[in-house]
Each structure stands twice: as structure tokens, then as C-alpha cells.
N, CA, C and O atoms as a DFTB+ gen file, in Angstrom:
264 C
 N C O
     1  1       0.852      -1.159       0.000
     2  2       0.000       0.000       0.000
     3  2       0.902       1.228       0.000
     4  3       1.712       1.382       0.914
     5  1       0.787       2.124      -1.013
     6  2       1.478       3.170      -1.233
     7  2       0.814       4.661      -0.431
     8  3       0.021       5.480      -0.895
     9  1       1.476       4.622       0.909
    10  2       0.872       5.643       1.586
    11  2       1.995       6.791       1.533
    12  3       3.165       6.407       1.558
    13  1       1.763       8.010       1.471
    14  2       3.292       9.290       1.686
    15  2       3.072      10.073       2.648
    16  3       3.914      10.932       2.909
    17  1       1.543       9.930       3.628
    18  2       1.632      10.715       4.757
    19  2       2.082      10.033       5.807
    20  3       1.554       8.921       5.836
    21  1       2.801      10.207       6.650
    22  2       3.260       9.374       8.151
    23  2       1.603       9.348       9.057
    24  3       1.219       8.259       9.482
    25  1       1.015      10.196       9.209
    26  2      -0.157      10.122       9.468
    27  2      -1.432       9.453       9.310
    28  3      -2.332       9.097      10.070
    29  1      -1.163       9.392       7.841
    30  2      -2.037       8.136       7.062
    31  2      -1.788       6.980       7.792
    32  3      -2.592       6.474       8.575
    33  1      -0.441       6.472       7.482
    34  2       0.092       5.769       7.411
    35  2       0.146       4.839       8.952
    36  3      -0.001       3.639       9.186
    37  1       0.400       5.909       9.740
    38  2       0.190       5.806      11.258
    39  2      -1.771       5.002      10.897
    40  3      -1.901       3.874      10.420
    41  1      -2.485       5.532      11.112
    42  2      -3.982       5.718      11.355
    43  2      -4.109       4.283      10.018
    44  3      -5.181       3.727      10.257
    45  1      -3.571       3.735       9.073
    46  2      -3.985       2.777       8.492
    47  2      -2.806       1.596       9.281
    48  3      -3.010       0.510       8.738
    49  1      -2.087       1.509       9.962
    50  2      -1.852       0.420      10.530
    51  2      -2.308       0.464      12.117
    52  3      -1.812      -0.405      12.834
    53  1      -3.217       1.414      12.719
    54  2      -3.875       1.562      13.875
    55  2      -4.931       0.451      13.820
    56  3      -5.144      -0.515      14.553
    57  1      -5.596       0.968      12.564
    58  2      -6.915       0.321      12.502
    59  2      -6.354      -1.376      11.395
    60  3      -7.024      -2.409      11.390
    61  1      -5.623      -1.269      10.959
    62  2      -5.056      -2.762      10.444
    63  2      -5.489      -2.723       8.871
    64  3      -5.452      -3.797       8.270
    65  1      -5.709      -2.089       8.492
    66  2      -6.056      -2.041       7.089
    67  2      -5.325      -2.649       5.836
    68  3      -4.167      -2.240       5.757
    69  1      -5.653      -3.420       4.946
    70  2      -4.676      -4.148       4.054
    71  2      -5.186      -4.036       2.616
    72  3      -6.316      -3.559       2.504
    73  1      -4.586      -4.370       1.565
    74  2      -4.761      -4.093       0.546
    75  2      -5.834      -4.923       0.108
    76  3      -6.226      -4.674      -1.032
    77  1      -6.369      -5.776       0.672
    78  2      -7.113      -6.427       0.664
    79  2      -8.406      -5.777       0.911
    80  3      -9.413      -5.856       0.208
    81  1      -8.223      -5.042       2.145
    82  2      -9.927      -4.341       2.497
    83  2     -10.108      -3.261       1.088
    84  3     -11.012      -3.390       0.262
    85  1      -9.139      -2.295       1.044
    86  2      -9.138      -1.478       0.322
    87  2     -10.000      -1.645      -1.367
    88  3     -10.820      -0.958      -1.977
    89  1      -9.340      -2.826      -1.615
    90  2     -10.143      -3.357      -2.792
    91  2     -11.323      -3.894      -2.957
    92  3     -11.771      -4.011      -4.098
    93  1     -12.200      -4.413      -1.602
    94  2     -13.158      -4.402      -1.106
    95  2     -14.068      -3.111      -0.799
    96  3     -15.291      -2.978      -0.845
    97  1     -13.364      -2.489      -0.573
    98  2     -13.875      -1.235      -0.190
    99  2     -14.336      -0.373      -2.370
   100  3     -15.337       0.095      -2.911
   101  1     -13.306      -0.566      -2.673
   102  2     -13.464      -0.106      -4.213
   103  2     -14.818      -0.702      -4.969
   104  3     -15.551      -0.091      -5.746
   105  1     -14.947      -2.244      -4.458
   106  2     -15.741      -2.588      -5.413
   107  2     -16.924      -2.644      -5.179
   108  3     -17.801      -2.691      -6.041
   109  1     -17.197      -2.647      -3.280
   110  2     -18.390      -2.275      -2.961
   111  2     -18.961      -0.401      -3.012
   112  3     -20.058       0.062      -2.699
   113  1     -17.739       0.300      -3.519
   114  2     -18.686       1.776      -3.905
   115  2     -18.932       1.927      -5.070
   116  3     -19.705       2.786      -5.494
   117  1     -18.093       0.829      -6.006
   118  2     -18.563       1.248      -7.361
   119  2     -20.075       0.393      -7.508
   120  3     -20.781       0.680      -8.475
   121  1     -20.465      -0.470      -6.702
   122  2     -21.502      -1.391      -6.885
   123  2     -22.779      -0.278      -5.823
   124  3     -23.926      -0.094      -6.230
   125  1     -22.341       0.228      -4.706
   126  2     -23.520       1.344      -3.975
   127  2     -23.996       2.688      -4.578
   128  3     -25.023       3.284      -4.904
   129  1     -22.510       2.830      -4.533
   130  2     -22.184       4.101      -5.373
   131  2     -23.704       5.060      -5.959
   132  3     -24.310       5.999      -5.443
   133  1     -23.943       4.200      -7.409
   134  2     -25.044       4.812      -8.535
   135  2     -26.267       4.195      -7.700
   136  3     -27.208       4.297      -8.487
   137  1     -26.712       3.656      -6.620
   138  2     -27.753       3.906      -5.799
   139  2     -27.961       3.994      -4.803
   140  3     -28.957       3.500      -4.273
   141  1     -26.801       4.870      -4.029
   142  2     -26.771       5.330      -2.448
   143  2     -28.221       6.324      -2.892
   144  3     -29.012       6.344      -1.949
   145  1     -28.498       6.783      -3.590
   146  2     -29.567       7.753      -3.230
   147  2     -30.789       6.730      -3.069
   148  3     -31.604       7.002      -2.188
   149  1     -30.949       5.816      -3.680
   150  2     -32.311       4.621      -3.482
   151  2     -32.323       4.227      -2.371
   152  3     -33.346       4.413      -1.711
   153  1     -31.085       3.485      -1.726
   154  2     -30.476       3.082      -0.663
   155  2     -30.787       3.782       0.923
   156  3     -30.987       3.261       2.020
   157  1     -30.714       5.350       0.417
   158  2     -30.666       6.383       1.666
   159  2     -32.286       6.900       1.979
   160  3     -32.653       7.227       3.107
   161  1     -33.141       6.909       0.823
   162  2     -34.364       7.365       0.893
   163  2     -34.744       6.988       2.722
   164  3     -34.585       7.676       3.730
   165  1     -35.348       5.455       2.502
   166  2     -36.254       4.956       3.447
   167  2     -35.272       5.542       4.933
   168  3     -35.845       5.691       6.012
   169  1     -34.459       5.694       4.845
   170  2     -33.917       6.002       6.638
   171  2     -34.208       8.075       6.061
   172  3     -34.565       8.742       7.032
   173  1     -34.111       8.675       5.100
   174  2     -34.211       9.668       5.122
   175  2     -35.871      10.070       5.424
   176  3     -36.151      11.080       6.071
   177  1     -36.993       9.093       4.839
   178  2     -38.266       8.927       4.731
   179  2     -38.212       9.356       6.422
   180  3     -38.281      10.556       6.688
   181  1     -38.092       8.387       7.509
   182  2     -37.790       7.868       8.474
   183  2     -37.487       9.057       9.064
   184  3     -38.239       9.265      10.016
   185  1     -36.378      10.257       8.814
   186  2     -36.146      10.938      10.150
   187  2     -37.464      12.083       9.548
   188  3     -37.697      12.999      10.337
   189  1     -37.996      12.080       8.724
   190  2     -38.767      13.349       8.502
   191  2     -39.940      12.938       9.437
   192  3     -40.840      13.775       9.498
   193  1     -40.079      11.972      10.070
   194  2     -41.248      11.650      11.256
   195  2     -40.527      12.238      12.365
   196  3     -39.592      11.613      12.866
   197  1     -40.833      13.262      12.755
   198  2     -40.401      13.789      14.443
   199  2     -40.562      12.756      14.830
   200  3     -39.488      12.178      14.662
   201  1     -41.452      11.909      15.398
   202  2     -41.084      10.371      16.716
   203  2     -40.234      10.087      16.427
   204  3     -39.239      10.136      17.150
   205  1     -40.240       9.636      15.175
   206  2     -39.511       8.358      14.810
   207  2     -37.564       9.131      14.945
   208  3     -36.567       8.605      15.441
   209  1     -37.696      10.255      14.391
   210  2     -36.636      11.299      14.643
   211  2     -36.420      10.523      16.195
   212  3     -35.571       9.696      16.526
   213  1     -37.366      11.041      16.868
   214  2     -36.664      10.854      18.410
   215  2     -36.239       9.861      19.016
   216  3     -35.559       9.557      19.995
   217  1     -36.946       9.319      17.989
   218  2     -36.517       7.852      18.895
   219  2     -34.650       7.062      18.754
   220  3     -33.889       6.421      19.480
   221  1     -34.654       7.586      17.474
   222  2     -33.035       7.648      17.111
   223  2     -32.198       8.649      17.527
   224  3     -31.117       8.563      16.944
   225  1     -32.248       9.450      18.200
   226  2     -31.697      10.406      18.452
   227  2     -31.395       9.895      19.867
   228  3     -30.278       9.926      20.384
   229  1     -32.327       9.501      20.340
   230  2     -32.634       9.435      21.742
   231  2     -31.405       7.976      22.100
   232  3     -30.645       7.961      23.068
   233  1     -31.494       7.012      21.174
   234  2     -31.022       5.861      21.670
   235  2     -29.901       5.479      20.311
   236  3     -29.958       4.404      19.715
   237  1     -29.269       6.175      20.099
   238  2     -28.363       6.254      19.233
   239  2     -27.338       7.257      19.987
   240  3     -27.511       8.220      20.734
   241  1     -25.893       6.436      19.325
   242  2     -24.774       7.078      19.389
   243  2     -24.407       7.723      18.257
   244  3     -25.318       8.291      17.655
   245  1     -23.089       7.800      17.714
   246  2     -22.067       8.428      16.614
   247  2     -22.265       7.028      16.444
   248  3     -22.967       6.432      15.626
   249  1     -21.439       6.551      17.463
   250  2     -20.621       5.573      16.543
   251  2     -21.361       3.871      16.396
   252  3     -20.792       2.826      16.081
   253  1     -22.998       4.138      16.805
   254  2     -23.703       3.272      16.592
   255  2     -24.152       3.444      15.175
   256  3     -24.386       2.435      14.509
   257  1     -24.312       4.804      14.586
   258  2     -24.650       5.309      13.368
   259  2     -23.611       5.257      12.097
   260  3     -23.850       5.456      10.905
   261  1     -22.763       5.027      12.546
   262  2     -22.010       4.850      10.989
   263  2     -21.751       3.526      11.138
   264  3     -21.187       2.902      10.238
């Protein structure tokens, strides 16, 4: 893996990352990619309900959400 920031570089062997994910990672955005917008609707549908808003807000983290 051709990294040139020390920082990067630091933060991709933190988390263990290999050339392997990376290419995984490529082929699942070129495959989401042209319908993240289809994909995103129903949870976007979803927060335009104030409850339903609250209820995720309420019992949700950050880092339960990504």
C-alpha cells in the first residue's frame, strides 16, 4: 500500500487495514455508489417523522450510526 503521509500511514496500521480491504472497499462503492440515493431514501423517509426522529436520536450514538 502506497501511503506518503506518516499520518495516514500511522492511522492505516492503527486500525489494520490491508490491501485487501481497500479493494473491497473499491468494489463495494462502485456497486452502492449509482444507488446510495435509493439506498438512503427509506432512513431519510424515516427521520422526517419527528417520533420516529426521536426515537433515534434518543437511543443512538455516533458511533452506533455509521
Amino acid at each position: 500500500m502506497d501511503v506518503s503521509s506518516e499520518q495516514v500511514k500511522l492511522q492505516v496500521n492503527i486500525i489494520d487495514l490491508t490491501e485487501y480491504d481497500l479493494k473491497l472497499i473499491n468494489i463495494l462503492e462502485r456497486q452502492l455508489n449509482p444507488r446510495s440515493r435509493e439506498l438512503l431514501m427509506p432512513f431519510i423517509k424515516i427521520l422526517q417523522v419527528p417520533e420516529l426522529k426521536g426515537i433515534i436520536t434518543v437511543h443512538s450514538t455516533v458511533g452506533r450510526k455509521r
